[in-house]
C-alpha positions as CSV (number, residue, x, y, z in Angstrom):
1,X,35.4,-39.0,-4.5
2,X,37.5,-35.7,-5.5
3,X,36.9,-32.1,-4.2
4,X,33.6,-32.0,-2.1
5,X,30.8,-34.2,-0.8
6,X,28.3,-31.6,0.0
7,X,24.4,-30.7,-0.6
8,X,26.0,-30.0,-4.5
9,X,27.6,-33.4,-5.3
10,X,25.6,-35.9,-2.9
11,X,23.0,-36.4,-5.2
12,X,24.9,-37.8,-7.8
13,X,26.6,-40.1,-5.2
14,X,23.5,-41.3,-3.8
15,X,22.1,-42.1,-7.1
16,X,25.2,-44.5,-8.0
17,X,25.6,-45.9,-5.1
18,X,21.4,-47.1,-5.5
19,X,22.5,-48.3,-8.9
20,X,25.0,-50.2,-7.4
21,X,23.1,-51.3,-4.5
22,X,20.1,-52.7,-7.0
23,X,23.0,-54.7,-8.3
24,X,24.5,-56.0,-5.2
25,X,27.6,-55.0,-6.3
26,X,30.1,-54.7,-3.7
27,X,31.5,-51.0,-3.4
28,X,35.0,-49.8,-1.3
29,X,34.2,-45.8,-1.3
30,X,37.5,-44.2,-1.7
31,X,37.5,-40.5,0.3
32,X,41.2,-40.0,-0.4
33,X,40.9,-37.1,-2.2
34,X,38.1,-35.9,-0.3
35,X,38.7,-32.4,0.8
36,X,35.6,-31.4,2.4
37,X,32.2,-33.3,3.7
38,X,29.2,-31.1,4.9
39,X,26.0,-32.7,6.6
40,X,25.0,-33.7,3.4
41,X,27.2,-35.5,2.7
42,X,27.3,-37.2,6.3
43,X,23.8,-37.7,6.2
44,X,24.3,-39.7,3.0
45,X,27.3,-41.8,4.7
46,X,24.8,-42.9,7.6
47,X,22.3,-43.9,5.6
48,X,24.3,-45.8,3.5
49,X,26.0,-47.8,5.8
50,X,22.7,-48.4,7.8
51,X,21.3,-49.7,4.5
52,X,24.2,-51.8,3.8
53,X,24.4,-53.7,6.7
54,X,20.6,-53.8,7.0
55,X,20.6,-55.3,3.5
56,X,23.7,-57.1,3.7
57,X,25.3,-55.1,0.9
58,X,28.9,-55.1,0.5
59,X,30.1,-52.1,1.5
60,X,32.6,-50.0,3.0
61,X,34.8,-46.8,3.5
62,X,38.5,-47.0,2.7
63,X,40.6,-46.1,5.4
64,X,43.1,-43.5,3.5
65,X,41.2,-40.6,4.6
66,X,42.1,-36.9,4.5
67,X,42.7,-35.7,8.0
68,X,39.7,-32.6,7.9
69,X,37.4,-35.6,6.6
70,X,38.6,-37.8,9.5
71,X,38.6,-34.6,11.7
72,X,34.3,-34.1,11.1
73,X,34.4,-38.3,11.2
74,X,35.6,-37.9,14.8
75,X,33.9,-35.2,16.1
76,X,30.4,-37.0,15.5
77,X,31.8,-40.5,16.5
78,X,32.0,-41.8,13.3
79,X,35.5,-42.8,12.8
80,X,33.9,-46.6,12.9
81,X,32.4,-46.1,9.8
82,X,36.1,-46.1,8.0
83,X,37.3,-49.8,7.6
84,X,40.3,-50.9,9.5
85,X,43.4,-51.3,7.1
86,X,44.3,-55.0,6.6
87,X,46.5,-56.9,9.0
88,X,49.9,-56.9,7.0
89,X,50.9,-59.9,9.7
């Protein structure tokens, strides 16, 4: 994801993310170059993730996250949602 995830470009997430859910393909979402996230686009991040474990569908959130996406993360307690970065040890 680039730019914005907002009521504009959620839609299209959501409907490759059900491709790739129908699939079972496993999915890492990058949000690196996420500069902004609205409701939307949270809304969308919940449900995924509640579908995904529900389901037992591979998938997560890449840590790398821009620090106003991490900022909204925080704020509604869902810095859990981003995976932990792998042990280097």
């Amino acid at each position: 994801m680039t730019g914005e995830l907002d009521l504009a470009s959620a839609p299209k997430l959501a409907d490759r993310l059900a491709r790739l859910r129908a699939k079972k393909s496993p999915v890492r979402l990058d949000l690196s170059k996420l500069d902004f996230i609205d409701s939307t686009g949270i809304h969308l991040l919940i449900k995924t993730v509640g579908e995904a474990r529900i389901k037992g569908w591979p998938f997560q959130i890449e840590p790398d996250v821009r620090p106003q996406v991490m900022s909204v993360f925080r704020l509604l307690q869902l810095e859990h949602f981003v995976m932990s970065a792998p042990s280097t040890t």
